[in-house]
C-alpha positions as CSV (number, residue, x, y, z in Angstrom):
1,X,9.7,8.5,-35.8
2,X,12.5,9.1,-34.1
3,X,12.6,10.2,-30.1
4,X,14.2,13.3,-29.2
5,X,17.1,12.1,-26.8
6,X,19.0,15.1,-25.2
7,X,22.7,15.1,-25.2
8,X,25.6,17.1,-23.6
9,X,24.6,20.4,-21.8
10,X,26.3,23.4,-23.5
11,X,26.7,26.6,-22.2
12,X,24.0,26.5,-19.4
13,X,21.4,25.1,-22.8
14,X,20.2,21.6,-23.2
15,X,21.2,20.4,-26.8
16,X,18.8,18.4,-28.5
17,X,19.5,15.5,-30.5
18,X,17.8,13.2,-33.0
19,X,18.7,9.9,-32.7
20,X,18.2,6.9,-35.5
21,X,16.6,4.1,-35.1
22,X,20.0,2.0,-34.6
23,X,20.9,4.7,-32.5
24,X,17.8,3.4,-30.2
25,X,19.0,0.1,-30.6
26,X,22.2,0.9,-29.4
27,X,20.5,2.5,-26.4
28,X,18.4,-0.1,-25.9
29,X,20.6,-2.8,-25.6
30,X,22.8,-1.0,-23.1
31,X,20.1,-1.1,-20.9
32,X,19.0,-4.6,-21.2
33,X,22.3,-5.4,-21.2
34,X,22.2,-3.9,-17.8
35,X,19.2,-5.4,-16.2
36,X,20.4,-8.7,-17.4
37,X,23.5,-8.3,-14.9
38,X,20.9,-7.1,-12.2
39,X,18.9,-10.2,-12.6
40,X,22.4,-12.3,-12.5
41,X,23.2,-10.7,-9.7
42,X,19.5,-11.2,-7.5
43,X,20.2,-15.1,-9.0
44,X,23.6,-15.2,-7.1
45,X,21.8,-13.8,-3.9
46,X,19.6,-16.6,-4.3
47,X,22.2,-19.4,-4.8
48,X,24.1,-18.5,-1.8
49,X,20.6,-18.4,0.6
50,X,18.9,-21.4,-1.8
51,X,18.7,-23.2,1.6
52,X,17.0,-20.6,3.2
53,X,14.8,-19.3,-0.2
54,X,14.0,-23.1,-0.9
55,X,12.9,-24.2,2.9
56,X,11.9,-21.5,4.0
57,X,9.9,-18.8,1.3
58,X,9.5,-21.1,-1.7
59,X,7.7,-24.3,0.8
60,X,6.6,-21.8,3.2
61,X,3.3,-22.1,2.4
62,X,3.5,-26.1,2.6
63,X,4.0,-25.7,6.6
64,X,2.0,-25.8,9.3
65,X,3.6,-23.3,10.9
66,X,3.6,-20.6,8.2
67,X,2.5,-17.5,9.9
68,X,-0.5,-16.5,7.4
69,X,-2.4,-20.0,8.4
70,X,-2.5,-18.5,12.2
71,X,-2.8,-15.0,11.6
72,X,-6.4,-15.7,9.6
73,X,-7.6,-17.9,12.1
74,X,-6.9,-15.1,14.8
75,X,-8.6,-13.1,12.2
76,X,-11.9,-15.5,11.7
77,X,-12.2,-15.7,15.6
78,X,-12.0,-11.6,15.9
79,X,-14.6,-11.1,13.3
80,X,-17.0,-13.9,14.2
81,X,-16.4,-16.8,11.7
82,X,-15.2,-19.2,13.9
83,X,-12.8,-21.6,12.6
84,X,-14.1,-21.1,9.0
85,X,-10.7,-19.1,8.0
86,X,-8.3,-21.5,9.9
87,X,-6.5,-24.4,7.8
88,X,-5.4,-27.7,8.5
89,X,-2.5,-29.4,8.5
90,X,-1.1,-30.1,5.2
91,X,1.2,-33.0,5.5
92,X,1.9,-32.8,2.1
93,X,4.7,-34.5,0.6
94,X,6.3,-33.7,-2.8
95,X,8.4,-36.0,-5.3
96,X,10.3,-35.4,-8.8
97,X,9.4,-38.0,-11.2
98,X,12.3,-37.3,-14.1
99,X,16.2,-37.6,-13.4
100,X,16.9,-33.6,-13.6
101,X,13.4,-32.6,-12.1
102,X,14.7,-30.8,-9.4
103,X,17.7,-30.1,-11.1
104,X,16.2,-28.3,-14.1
105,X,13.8,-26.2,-11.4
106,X,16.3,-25.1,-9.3
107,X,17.9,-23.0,-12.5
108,X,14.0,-21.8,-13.2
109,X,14.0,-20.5,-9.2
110,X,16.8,-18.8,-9.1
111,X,16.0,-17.2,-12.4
112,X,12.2,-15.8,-11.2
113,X,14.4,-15.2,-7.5
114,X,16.6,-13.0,-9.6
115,X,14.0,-11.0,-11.5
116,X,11.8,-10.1,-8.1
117,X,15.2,-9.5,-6.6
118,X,16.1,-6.6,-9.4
119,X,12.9,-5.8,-10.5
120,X,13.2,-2.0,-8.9
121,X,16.5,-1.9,-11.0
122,X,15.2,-3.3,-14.6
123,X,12.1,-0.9,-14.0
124,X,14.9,2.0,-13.3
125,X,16.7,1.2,-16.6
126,X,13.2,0.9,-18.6
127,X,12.6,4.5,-17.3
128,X,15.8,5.5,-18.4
129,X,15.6,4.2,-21.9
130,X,11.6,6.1,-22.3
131,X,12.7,9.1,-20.1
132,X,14.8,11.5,-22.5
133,X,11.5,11.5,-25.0
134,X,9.4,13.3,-22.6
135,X,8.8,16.5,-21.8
136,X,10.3,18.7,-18.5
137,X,6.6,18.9,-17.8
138,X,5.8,15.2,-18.2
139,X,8.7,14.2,-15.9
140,X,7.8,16.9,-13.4
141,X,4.5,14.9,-13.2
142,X,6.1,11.3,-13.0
143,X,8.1,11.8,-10.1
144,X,8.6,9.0,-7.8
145,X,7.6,6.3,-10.4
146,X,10.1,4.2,-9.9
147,X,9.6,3.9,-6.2
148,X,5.7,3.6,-6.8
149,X,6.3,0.9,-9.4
150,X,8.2,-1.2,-7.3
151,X,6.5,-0.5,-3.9
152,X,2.9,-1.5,-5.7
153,X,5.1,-5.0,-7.3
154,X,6.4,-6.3,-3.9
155,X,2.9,-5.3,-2.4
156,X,1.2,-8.0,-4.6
157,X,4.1,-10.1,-4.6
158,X,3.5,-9.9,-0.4
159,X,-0.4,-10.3,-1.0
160,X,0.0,-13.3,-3.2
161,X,2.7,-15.2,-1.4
162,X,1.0,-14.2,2.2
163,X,-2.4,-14.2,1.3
164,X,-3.3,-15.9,-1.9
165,X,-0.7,-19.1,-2.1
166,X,-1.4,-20.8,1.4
167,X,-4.9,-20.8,0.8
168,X,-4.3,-22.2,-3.1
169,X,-1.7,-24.8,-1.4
170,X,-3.9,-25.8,1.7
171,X,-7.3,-26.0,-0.5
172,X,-5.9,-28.2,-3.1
173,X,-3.9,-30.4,-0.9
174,X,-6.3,-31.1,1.6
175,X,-9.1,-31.9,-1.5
176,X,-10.0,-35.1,-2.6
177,X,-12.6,-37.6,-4.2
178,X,-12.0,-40.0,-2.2
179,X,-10.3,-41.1,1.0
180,X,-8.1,-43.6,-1.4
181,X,-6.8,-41.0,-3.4
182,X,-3.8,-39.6,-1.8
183,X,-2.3,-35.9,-3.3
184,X,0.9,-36.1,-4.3
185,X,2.3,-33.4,-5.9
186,X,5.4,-32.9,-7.8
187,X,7.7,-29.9,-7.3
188,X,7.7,-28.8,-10.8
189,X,3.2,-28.8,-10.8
190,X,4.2,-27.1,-7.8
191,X,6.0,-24.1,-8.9
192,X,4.2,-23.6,-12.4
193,X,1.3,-23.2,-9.7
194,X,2.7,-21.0,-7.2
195,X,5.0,-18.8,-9.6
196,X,2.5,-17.3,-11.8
197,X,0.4,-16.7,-9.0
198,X,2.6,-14.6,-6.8
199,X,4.1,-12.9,-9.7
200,X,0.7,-12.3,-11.6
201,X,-0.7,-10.6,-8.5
202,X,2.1,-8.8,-8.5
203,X,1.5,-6.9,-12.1
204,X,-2.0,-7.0,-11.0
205,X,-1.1,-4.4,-8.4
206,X,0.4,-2.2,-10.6
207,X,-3.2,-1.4,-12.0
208,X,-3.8,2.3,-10.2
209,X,-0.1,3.2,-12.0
210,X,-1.3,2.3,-15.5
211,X,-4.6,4.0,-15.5
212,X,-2.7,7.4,-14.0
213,X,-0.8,7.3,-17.4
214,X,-3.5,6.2,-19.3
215,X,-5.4,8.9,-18.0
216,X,-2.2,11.2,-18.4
217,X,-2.6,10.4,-22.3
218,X,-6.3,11.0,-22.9
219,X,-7.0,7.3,-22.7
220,X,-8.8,7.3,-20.5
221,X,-11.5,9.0,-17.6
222,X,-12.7,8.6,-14.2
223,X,-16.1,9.1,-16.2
224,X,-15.5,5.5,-17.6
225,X,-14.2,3.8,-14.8
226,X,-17.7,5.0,-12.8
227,X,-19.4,3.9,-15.5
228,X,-18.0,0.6,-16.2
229,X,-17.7,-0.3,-12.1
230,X,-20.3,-2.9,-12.7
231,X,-18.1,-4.3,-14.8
232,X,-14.9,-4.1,-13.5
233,X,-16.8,-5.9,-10.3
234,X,-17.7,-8.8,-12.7
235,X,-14.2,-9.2,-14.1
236,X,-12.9,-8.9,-10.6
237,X,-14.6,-11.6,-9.5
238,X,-14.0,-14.0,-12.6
239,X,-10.1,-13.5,-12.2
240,X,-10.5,-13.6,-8.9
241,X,-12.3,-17.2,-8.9
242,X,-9.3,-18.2,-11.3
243,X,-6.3,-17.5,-8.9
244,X,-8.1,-18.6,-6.4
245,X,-9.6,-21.8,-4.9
246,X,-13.0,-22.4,-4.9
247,X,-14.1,-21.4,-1.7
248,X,-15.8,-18.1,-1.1
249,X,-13.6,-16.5,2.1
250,X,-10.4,-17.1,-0.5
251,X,-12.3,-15.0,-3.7
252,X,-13.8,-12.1,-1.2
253,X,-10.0,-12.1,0.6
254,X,-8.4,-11.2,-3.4
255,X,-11.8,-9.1,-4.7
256,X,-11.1,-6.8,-1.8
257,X,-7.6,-5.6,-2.7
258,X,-8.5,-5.7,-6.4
259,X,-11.9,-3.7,-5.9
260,X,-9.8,-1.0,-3.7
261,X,-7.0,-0.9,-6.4
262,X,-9.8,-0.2,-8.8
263,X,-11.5,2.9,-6.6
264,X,-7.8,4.3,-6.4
265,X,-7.7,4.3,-9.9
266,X,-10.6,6.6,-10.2
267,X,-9.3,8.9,-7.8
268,X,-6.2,9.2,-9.5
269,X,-7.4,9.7,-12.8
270,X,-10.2,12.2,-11.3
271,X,-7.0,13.9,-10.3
272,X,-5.3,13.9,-13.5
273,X,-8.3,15.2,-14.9
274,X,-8.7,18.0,-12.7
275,X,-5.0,18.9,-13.3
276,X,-5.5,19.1,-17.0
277,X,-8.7,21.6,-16.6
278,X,-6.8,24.2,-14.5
279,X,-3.9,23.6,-17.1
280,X,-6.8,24.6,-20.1
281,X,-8.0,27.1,-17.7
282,X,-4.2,29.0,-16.8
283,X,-4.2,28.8,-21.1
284,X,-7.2,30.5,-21.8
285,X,-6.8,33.2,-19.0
C-alpha cells in the first residue's frame, strides 16, 4: 500500500501525491543517510573529549568518589537504613587480555557515544520519514513527540548510568567465593555489561510513549492495563531482578521508576480514551 506523502503547496491547497514503493526507498534512505552523519558527528564529539568520556562517564561508576555512591548513603541515613545503601570502595582494577582489546572497544564506544549523542536527531528524521502519512488530526495530537521521545531516553539513560550501573559495578566487584579469588575484570566484560544496561533502561523509559500510541490505534485500553497490573508488577520485578544485582534495595530502587512509568501509562491512555468518546460524541450530536 502505498503512503500518501504530500508534495508542493499549490495555490494555497496541499497536493497529494502517491508515492511507489522505490519512491519510499528513496525517501528512506535520505533519512538514514542522514542520521548516519549525526551519529558520525556525536562519534567525533566523543573522540575529541575520549579522555574525559573514558575517565570520567564511562569508569565513573568504578570510583569511589562517583557522586551516586554518596548521594544514597545520605539517602539511607535520611530515611532510616543506616549504612545499608552506602557502598564500599571498589578498588577494582581492569586489564585487556587480546592485542587490540582496547583498541577494538574504543571504535565500539565511540559508536554507542555517538548514537546517545544524536539520538534526538535520528528520532527527528524517523518522524520525518512516518510524518507525511498521517493525518492533520493525528499530527495535531502528536505534538511535542520528539522532545518527549528524547527527554524520556536521556531520563533512563540518567537513571541507569546514575542509579542502576554503580550499584551493578559495586555489587559484582566487591562479591566473591572466597577471599582467594580476586575479581578482575576485563574492559570488554565490562562494557558488554554496562552498555546494554544504560541503553536498555533507556528504551525502557520510553514505555508511557508507546502505550499513548498504542492506545491512539485501538490497541490498547486503560481497562487492560488495570486489569493486567498484577502482572505487569510480576514482570517488573523479573526484569527488574535481571538488570539488577541481587540485593533487594537495588531491585525496589529500579521497580519504582518502572511501576510509576506503568501508572502514567494508564493515565495517558485513560486520556486518549476520553478524547476519542467526546470525538464519537461531537459525531453523533
Amino acid at each position: 500500500m502505498a503512503l500518501r506523502l504530500f508534495g508542493r503547496k499549490k495555490e494555497g491547497t496541499e497536493e497529494k501525491a502517491e508515492m511507489s514503493f522505490i519512491d519510499h526507498l528513496e525517501v528512506l534512505r535520505g533519512h538514514l543517510f542522514r542520521s548516519v552523519l549525526a551519529i558520525a558527528a556525536g562519534a567525533i564529539v566523543f573522540i575529541v573529549y575520549n579522555s574525559f568520556f573514558v575517565r570520567e562517564v564511562l569508569m565513573g561508576p568504578t570510583h569511589a568518589d562517583f557522586p551516586t555512591y554518596k548521594w544514597l548513603c545520605n539517602v539511607g541515613h535520611t530515611i532510616g537504613l543506616g549504612d545499608k545503601m552506602c557502598m564500599k570502595d571498589i578498588g577494582l582494577k581492569m586489564q585487556s587480555t587480546s592485542v587490540s582489546g582496547q583498541f577494538s572497544m574504543y571504535f565500539t564506544l565511540i559508536f554507542v557515544g555517538g548514537i546517545i549523542l544524536a539520538f534526538p536527531y535520528i528520532f527527528w528524521e524517523f518522524w520525518r520519514f512516518i510524518k507525511p502519512a498521517l493525518t492533520k488530526k493525528e499530527l495535531s495530537k502528536t505534538r511535542g513527540v520528539v522532545f518527549w521521545v528524547s527527554f524520556l531516553f536521556f531520563l533512563g539513560i540518567g537513571f541507569g548510568y546514575f542509579i542502576i550501573a554503580p550499584y551493578t559495578v559495586n555489587f559484582f566487584a566487591n562479591f566473591q567465593l572466597d577471599d582467594n579469588i580476586e575479581n578482575r575484570w576485563t574492559i570488554t566484560s565490562y562494557i558488554d555489561t554496562l552498555v546494554p544496561l544504560i541503553l536498555g533502561t533507556g528504551l525502557a523509559f520510553q514505555l508511557p510513549l508507546v502505550m499513548f500510541f498504542l492506545a491512539k490505534v485501538g490497541l490498547m485500553s486503560p481497562a487492560f492495563l488495570r486489569r493486567n497490573r498484577k502482572y505487569a508488577i510480576i514482570i517488573i520485578l523479573i526484569l527488574a531482578g535481571i538488570i539488577t544485582p541481587p540485593d533487594v534495595i537495588s531491585q525496589v530502587i529500579c521497580t519504582i521508576p518502572l511501576m510509576l512509568l506503568y501508572e502514567i501509562s494508564i493515565l495517558l491512555t485513560a486520556k486518549v480514551q476520553k478524547e476519542k468518546a467526546l470525538e464519537e460524541k461531537e459525531e453523533w450530536s
